[in-house]
TIVO-2410 file (N, C-alpha, C; in nm, 3 decimals):
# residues 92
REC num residu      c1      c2      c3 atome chaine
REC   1      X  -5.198   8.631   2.911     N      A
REC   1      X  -5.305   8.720   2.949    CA      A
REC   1      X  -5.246   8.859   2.971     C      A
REC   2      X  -5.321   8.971   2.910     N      A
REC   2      X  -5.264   9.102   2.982    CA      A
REC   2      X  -5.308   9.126   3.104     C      A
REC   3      X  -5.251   9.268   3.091     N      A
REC   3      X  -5.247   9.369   3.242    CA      A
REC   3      X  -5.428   9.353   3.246     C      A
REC   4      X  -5.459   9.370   3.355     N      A
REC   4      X  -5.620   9.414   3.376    CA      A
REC   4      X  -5.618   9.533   3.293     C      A
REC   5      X  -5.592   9.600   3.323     N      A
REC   5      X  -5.596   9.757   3.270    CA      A
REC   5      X  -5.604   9.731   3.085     C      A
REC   6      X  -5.585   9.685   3.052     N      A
REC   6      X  -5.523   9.632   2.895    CA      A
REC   6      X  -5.711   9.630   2.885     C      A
REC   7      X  -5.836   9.610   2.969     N      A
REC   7      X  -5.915   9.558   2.862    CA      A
REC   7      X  -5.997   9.666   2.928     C      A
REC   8      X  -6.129   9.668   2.888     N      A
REC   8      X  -6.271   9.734   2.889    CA      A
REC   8      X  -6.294   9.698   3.034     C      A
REC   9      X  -6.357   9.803   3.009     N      A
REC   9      X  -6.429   9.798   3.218    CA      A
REC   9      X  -6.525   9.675   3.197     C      A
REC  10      X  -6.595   9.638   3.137     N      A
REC  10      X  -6.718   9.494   3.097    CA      A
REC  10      X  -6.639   9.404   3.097     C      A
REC  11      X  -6.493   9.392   3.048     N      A
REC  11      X  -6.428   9.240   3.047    CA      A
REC  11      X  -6.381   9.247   3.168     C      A
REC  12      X  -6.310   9.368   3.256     N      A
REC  12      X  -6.253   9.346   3.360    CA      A
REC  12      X  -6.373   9.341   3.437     C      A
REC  13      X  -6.471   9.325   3.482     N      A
REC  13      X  -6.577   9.293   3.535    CA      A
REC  13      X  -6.594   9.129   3.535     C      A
REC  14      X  -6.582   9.118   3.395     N      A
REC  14      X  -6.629   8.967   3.393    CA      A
REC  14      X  -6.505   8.853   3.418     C      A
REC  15      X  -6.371   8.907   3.379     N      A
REC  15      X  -6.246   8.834   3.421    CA      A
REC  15      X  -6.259   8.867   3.609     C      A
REC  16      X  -6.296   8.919   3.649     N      A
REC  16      X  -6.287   8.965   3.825    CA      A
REC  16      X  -6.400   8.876   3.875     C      A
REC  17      X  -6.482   8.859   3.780     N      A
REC  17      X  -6.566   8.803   3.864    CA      A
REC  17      X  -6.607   8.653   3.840     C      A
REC  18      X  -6.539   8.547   3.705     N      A
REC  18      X  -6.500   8.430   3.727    CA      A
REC  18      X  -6.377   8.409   3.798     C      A
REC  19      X  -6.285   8.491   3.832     N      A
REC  19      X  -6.162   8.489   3.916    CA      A
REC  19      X  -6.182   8.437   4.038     C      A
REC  20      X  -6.294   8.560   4.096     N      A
REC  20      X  -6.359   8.564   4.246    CA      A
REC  20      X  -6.454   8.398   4.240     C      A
REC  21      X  -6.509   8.409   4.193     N      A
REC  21      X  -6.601   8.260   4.158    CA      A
REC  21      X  -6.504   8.114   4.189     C      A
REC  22      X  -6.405   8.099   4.075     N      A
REC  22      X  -6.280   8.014   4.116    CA      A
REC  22      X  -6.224   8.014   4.198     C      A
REC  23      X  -6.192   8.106   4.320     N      A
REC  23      X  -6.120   8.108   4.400    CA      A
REC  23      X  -6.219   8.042   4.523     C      A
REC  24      X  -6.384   8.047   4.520     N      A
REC  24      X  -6.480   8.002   4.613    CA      A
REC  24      X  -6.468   7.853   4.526     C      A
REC  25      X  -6.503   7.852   4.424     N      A
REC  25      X  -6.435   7.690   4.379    CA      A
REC  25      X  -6.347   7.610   4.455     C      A
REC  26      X  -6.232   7.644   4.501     N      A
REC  26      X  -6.142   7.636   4.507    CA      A
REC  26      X  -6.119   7.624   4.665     C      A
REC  27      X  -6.135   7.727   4.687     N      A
REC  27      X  -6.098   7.702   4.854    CA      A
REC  27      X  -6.250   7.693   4.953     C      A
REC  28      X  -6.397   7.703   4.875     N      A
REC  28      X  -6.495   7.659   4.998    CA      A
REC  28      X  -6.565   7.574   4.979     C      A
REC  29      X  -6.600   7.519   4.832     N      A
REC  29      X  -6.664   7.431   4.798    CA      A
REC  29      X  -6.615   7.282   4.849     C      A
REC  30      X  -6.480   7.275   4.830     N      A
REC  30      X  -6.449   7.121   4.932    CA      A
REC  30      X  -6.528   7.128   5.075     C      A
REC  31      X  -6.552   7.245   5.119     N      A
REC  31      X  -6.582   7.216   5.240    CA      A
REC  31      X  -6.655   7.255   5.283     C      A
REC  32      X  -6.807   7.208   5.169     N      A
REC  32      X  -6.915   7.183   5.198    CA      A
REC  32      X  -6.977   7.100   5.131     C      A
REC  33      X  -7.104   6.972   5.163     N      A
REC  33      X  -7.171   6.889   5.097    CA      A
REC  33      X  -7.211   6.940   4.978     C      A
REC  34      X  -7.196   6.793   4.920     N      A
REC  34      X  -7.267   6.859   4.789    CA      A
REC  34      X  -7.410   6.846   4.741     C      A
REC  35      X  -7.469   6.844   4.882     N      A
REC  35      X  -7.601   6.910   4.834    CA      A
REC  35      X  -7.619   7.051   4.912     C      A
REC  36      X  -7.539   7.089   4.942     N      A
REC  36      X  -7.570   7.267   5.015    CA      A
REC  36      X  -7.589   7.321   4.866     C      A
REC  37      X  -7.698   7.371   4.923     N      A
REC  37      X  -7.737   7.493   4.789    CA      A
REC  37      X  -7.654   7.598   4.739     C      A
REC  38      X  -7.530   7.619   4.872     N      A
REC  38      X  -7.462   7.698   4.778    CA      A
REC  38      X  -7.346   7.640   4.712     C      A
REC  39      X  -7.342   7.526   4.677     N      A
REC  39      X  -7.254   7.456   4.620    CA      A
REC  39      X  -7.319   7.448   4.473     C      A
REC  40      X  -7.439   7.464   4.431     N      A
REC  40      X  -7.556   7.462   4.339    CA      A
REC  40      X  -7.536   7.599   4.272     C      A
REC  41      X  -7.572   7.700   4.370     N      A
REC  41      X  -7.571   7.833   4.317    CA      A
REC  41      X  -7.409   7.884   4.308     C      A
REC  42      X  -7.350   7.857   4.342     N      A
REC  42      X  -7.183   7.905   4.311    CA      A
REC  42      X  -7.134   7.797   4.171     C      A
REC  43      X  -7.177   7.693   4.125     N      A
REC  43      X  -7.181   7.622   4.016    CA      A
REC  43      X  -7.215   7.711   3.889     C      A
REC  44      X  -7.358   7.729   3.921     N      A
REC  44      X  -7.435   7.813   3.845    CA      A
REC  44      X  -7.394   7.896   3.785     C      A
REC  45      X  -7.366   8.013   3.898     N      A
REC  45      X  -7.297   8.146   3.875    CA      A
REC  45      X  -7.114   8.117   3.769     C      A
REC  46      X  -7.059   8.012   3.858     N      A
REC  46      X  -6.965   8.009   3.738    CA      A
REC  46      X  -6.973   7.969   3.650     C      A
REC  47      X  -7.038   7.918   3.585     N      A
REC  47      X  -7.063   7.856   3.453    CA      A
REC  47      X  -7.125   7.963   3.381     C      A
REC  48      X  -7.206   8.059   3.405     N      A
REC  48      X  -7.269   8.206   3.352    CA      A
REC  48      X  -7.135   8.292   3.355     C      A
REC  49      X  -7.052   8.258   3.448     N      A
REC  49      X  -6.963   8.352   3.402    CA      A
REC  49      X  -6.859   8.323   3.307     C      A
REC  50      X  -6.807   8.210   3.324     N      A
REC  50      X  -6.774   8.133   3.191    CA      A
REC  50      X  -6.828   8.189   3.049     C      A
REC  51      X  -6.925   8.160   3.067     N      A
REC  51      X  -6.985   8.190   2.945    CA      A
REC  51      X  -7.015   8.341   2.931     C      A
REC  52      X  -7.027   8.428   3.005     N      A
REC  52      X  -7.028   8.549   2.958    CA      A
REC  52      X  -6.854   8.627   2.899     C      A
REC  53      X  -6.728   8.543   2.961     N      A
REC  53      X  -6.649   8.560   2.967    CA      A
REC  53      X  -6.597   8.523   2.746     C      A
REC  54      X  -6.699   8.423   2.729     N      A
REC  54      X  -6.659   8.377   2.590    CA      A
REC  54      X  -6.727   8.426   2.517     C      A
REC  55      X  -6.854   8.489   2.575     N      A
REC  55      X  -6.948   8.624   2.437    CA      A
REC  55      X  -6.877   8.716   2.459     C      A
REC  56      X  -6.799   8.749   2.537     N      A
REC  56      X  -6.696   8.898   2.555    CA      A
REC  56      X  -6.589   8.853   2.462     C      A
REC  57      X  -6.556   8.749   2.397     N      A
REC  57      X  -6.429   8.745   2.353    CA      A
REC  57      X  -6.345   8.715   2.425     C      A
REC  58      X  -6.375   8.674   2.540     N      A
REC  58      X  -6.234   8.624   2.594    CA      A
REC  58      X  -6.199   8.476   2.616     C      A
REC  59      X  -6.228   8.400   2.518     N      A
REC  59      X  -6.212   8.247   2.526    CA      A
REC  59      X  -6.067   8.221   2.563     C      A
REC  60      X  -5.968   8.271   2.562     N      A
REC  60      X  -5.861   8.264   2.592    CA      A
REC  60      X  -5.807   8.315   2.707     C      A
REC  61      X  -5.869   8.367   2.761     N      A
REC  61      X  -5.858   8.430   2.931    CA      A
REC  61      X  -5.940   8.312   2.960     C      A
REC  62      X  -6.095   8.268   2.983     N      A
REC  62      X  -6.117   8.204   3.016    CA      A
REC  62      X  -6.075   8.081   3.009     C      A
REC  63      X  -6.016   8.007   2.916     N      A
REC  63      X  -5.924   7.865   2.946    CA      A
REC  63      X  -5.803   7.870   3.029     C      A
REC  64      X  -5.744   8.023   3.014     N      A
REC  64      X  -5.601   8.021   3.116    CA      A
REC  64      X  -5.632   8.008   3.249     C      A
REC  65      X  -5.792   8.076   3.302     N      A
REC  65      X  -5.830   8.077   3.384    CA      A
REC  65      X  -5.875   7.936   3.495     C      A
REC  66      X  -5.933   7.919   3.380     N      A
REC  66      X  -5.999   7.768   3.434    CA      A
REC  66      X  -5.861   7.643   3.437     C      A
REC  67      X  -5.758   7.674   3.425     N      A
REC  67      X  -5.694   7.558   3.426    CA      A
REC  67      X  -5.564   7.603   3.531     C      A
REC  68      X  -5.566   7.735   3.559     N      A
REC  68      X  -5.470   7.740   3.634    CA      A
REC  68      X  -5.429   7.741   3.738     C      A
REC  69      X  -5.546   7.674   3.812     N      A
REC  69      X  -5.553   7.539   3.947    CA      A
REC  69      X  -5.484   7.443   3.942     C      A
REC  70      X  -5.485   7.394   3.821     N      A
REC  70      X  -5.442   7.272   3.783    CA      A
REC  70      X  -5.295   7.247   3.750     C      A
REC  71      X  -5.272   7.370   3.710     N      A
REC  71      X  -5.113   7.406   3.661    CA      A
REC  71      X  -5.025   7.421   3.811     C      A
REC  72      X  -5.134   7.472   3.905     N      A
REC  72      X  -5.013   7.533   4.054    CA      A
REC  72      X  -5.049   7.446   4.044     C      A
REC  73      X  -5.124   7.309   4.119     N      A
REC  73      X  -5.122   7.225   4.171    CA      A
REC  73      X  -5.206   7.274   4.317     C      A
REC  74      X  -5.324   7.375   4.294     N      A
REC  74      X  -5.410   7.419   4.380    CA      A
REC  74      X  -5.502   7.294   4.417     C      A
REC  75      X  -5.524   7.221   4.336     N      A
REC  75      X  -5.669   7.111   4.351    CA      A
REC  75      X  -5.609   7.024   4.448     C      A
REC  76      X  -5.652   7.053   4.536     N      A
REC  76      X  -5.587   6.981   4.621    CA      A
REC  76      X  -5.734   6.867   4.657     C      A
REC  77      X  -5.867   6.862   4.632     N      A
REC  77      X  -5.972   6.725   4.684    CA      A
REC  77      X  -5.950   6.656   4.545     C      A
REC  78      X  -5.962   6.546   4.624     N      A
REC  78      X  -6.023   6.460   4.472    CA      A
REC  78      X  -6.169   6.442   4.442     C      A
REC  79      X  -6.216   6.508   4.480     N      A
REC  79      X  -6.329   6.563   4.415    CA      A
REC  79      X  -6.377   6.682   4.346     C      A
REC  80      X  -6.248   6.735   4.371     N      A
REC  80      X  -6.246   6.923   4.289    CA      A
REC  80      X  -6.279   6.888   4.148     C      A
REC  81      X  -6.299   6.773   4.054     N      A
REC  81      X  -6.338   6.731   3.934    CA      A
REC  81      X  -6.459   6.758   3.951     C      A
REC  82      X  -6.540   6.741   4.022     N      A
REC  82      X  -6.685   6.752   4.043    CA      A
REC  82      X  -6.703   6.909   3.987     C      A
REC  83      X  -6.682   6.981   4.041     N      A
REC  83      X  -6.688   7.172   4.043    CA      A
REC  83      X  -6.637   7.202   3.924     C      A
REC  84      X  -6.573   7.115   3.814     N      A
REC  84      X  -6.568   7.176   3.703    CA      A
REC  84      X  -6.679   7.211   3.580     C      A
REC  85      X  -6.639   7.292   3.519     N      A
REC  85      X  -6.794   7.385   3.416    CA      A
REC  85      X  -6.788   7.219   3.312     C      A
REC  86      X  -6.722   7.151   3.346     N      A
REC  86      X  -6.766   6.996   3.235    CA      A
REC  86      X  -6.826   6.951   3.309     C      A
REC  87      X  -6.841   6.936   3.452     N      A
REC  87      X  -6.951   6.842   3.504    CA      A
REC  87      X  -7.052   6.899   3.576     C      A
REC  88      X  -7.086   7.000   3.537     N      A
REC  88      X  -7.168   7.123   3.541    CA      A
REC  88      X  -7.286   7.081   3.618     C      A
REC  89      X  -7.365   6.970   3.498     N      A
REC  89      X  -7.476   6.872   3.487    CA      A
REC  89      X  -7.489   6.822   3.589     C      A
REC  90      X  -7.399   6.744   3.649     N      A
REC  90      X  -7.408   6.676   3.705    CA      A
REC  90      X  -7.416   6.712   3.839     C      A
REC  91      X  -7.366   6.856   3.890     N      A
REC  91      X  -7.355   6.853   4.032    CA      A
REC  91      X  -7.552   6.945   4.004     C      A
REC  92      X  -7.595   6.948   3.909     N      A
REC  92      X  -7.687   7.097   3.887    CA      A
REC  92      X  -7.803   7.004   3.955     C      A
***
């Protein structure tokens, strides 16, 4: 991945703001039910950003992105599978 600076103010918008999204993935969603609505609407929102992230062209930021929880060894619930944009459906 490059420098931030390396892209358009619209991609650095949209890389900042599935970043920010993953990181509430990540550290608040374990620790709340999963029927709180904002476990629903923070789903939502990342998966739109996902996807706005891959009409921008950045399918390749977005996979480095999405997996590199997984690489530190951040996932720390065993249920952090749930919150991923594959089981989207299922928490929706």
């Amino acid at each position: 991945m490059q420098a931030l600076s390396a892209y358009d103010p619209i991609q650095r918008h949209a890389l900042t703001r599935y970043g920010r999204l993953k990181m509430l993935q990540r550290d608040v969603l374990p620790k709340l039910g999963e029927s709180d609505y904002r476990v629903k609407l923070t789903l939502k929102a990342l998966y739109s950003a996902y996807q706005d992230l891959e009409e921008l062209g950045l399918h390749d930021e977005a996979q480095l992105l999405r997996t590199a929880d997984k690489v530190d060894g951040l996932s720390e619930s065993p249920d952090s599978t749930m919150y991923e944009p594959d089981n989207f459906d299922q928490a929706a």
